[in-house]
C-alpha positions as CSV (number, residue, x, y, z in Angstrom):
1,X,-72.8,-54.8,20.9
2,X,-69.4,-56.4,20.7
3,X,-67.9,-60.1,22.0
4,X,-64.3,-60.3,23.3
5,X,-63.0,-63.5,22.1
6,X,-59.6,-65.0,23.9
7,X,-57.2,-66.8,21.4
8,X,-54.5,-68.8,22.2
9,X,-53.7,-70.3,18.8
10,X,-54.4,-68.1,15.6
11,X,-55.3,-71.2,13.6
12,X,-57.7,-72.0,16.7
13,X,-60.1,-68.7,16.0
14,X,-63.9,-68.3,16.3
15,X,-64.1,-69.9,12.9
16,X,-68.0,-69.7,11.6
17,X,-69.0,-67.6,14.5
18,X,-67.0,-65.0,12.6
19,X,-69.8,-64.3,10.0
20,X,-72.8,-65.7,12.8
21,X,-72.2,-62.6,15.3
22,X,-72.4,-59.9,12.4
23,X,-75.5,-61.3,11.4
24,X,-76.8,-61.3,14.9
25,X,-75.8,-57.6,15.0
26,X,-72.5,-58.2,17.0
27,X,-68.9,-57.4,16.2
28,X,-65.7,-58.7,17.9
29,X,-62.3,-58.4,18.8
30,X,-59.6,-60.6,19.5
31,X,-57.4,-60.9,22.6
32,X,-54.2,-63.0,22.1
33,X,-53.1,-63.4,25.2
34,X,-50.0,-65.8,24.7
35,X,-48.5,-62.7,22.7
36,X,-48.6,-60.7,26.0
37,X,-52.2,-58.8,25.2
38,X,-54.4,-57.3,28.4
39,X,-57.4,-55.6,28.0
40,X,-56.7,-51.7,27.9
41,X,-60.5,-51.2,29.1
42,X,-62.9,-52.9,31.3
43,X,-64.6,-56.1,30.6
44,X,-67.9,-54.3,31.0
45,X,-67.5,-52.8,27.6
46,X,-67.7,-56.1,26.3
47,X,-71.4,-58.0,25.6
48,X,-70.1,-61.2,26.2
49,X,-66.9,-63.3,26.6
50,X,-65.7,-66.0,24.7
51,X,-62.4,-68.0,25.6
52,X,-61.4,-70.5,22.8
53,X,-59.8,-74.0,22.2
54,X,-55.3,-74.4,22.6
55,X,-53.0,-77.5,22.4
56,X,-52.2,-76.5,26.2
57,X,-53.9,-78.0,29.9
58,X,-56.1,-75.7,31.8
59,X,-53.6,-76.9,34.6
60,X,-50.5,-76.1,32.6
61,X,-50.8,-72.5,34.1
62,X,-46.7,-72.7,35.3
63,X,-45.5,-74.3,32.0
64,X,-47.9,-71.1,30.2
65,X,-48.4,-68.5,32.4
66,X,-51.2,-66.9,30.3
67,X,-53.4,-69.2,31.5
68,X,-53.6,-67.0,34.3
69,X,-54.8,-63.9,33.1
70,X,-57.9,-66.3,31.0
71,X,-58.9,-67.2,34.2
72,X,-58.8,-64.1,35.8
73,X,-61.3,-62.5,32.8
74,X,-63.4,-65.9,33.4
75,X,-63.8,-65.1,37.0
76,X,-64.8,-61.6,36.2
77,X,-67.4,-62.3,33.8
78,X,-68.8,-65.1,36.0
79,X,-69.1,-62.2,39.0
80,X,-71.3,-59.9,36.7
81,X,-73.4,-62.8,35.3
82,X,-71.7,-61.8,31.4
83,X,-72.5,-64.4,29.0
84,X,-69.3,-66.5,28.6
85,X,-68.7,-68.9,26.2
86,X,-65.9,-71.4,26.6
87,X,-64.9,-73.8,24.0
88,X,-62.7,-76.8,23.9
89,X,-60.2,-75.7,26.7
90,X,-62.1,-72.3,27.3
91,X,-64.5,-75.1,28.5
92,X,-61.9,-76.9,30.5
93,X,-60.3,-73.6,32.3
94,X,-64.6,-72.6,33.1
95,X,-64.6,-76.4,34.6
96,X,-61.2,-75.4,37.0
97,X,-63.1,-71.9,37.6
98,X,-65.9,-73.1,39.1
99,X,-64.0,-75.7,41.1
100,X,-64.2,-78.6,39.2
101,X,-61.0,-81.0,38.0
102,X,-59.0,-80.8,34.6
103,X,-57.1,-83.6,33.9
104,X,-55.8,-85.8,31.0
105,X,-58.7,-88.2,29.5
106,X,-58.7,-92.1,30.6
107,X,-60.2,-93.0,27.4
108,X,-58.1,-91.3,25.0
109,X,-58.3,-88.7,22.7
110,X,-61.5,-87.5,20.7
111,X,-60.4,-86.5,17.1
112,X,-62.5,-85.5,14.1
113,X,-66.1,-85.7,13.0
114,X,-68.0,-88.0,15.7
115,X,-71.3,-87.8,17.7
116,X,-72.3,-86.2,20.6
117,X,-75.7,-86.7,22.5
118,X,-78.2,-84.0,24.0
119,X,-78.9,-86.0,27.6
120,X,-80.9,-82.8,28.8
121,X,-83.0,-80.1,27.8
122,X,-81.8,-76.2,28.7
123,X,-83.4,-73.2,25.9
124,X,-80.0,-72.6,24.5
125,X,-79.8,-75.7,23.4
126,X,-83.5,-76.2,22.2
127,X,-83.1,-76.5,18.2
128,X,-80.2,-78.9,19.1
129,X,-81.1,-82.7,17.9
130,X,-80.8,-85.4,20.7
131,X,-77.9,-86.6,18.1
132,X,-75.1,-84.5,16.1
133,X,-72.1,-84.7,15.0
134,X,-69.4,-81.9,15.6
135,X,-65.6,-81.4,15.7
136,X,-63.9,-82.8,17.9
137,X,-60.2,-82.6,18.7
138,X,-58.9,-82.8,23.0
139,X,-57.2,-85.9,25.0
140,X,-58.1,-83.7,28.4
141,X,-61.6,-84.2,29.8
142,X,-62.8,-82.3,33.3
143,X,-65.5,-82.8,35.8
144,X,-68.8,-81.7,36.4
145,X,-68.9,-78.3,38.2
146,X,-71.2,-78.1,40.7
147,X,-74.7,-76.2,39.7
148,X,-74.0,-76.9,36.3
149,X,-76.2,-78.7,34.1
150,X,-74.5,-81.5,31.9
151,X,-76.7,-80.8,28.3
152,X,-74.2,-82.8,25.9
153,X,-72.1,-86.4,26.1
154,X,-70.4,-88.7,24.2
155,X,-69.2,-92.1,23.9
156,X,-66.4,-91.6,25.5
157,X,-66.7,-88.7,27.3
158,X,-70.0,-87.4,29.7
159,X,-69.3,-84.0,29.8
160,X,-69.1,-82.4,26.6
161,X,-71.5,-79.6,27.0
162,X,-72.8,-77.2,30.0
163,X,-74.7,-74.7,31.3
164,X,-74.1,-72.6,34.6
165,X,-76.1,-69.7,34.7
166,X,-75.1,-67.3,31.8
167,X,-71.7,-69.6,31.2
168,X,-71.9,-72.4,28.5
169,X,-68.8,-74.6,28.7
170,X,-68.8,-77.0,24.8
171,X,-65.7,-79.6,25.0
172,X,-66.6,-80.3,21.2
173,X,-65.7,-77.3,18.3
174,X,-69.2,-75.5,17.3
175,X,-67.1,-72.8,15.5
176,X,-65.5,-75.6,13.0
177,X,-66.5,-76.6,9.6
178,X,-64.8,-78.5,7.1
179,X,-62.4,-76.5,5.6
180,X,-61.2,-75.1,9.3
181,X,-60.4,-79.0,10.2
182,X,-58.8,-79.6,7.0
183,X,-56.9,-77.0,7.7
184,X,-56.1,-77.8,11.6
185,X,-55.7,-81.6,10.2
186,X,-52.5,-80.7,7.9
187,X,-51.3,-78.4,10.7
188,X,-51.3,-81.4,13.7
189,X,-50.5,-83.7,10.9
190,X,-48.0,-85.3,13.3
191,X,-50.4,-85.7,16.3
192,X,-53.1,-87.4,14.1
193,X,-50.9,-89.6,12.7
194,X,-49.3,-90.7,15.9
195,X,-52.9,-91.5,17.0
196,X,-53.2,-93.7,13.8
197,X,-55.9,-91.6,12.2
198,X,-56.2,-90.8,8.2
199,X,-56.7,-87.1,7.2
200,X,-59.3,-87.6,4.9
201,X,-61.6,-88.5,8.0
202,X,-61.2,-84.6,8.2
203,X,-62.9,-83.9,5.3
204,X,-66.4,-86.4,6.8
205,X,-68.8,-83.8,6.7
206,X,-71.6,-83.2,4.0
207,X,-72.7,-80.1,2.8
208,X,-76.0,-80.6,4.4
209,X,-74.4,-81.2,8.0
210,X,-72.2,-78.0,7.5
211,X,-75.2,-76.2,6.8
212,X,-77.0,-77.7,9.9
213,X,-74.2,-77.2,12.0
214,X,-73.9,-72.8,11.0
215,X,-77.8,-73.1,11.4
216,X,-77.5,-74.4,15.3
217,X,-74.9,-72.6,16.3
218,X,-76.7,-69.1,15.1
219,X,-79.9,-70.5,16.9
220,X,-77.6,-70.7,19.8
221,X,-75.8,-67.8,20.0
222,X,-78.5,-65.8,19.6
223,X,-80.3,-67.8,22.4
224,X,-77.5,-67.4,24.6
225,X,-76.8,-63.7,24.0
226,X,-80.3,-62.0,24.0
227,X,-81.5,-63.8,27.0
C-alpha cells in the first residue's frame, strides 16, 4: 500500500501525514515535479494520489509548465476512481480539472490559524466538528465543480473543502502543525509582512488543538483510503 504525493515546494511537504500513513499501514514517495520528475511506472501502482500546496496559480501553467504534467496525473486518477487528495492548490488545479474556475481571491488572502466551518455532512468528514481551526495560507480561491459536494467554508471564503467521488479537494493545510507554520512563517517572512501580519500569530495553536488536528486528519485519511 503506498501514496504518491506531488510536491512543488520541499518546505510545502505532507507534513503530519508523514507519520499518519505509516500508522495506517501506508508508505509514500515523493514526486517533485518542478525538478523535472515523471513517474517511471504507472499510476496504478500507486493506492492513492495526493497533489500538495505551491506559491504558484493552478492557471499559471505557461509561466510553470509543470503544472501540466499535475494535471495530467489528476485526470488519470479521476478516470480510475483512485483516491486523490488535493491540498491547498492540489485543491485548486482538482477545481480547474473538473471544469471549475481558478482565480485570484476578491477578499484577500487567508493567512495563519483561523476557522473554518463544516456546512455539510459526507463520512470522510464525520469526526470533523461543525467548527475548527486549521492552517491556512492562499490569496487564490476557485469555484464549485459541478457534482461536488462543498463540506467546509469560511468567512471569507465558501469553498474550502470538497468531495467528488473518491477526490477530496481541502483549500486549508490539514498536514500543518505548528512548528511546519513557524517554519513556512520565517520562510515567507516577506509576504506576511507585506500583508501586515505578526509571526507570532504563527505560533496560535495549543497543544490540545495540535493534538485534535493529527487525531482528524488520521480519522480522515483512513476514512478516505479504506472506503
Amino acid at each position: 500500500m503506498k501514496v504518491l504525493a506531488v510536491r512543488h515546494v520541499e518546505i510545502e511537504h505532507l507534513g503530519v501525514l508523514e507519520r499518519v500513513l505509516p500508522e495506517l499501514g501506508y508508505t509514500f514517495e515523493y514526486l517533485d515535479t518542478p525538478k523535472g520528475e515523471r513517474l517511471r511506472g504507472p499510476l496504478e501502482e500507486y493506492s492513492a494520489l495526493i497533489v500538495l500546496g505551491g506559491y504558484m496559480g493552478a492557471y499559471e501553467e505557461a509561466k510553470y509548465d509543470f503544472l501540466s504534467y499535475g494535471f495530467k496525473l489528476i485526470e488519470e486518477a479521476l478516470k480510475v476512481n483512485k483516491p486523490f487528495l488535493g491540498i491547498c492548490l492540489g485543491a485548486q488545479m482538482l477545481a480547474k480539472v473538473l471544469g471549475s474556475k481558478v482565480y485570484p481571491g476578491e477578499k484577500g488572502k487567508e493567512i495563519g490559524w483561523l476557522e473554518v466551518f463544516k456546512v455539510a455532512d459526507h463520512p470522510y468528514f464525520e469526526a470533523f466538528p461543525q467548527k475548527l481551526k486549521v492552517f491556512q495560507w492562499h490569496g487564490d480561491t476557485f469555484e464549485l465543480p459541478q457534482g461536488a459536494i462543498r463540506v467546509f467554508s469560511s468567512e471569507l471564503y465558501e469553498n474550502q473543502g470538497f468531495v467528488y467521488g473518491r477526490a477530496v479537494g481541502l483549500q486549508f493545510h490539514l498536514e500543518v502543525d505548528r512548528e511546519i507554520a513557524v517554519k513556512w512563517a520565517k520562510l515567507y517572512r516577506d509576504e506576511i509582512e507585506e500583508e501586515g501580519i505578526s509571526i507570532l500569530t504563527f505560533d496560535d495553536i495549543t497543544p490540545e488543538e495540535g493534538n485534535l488536528l493529527y487525531d482528524l486528519s488520521k480519522d480522515f485519511l483512513r476514512r478516505w483510503l479504506f472506503k
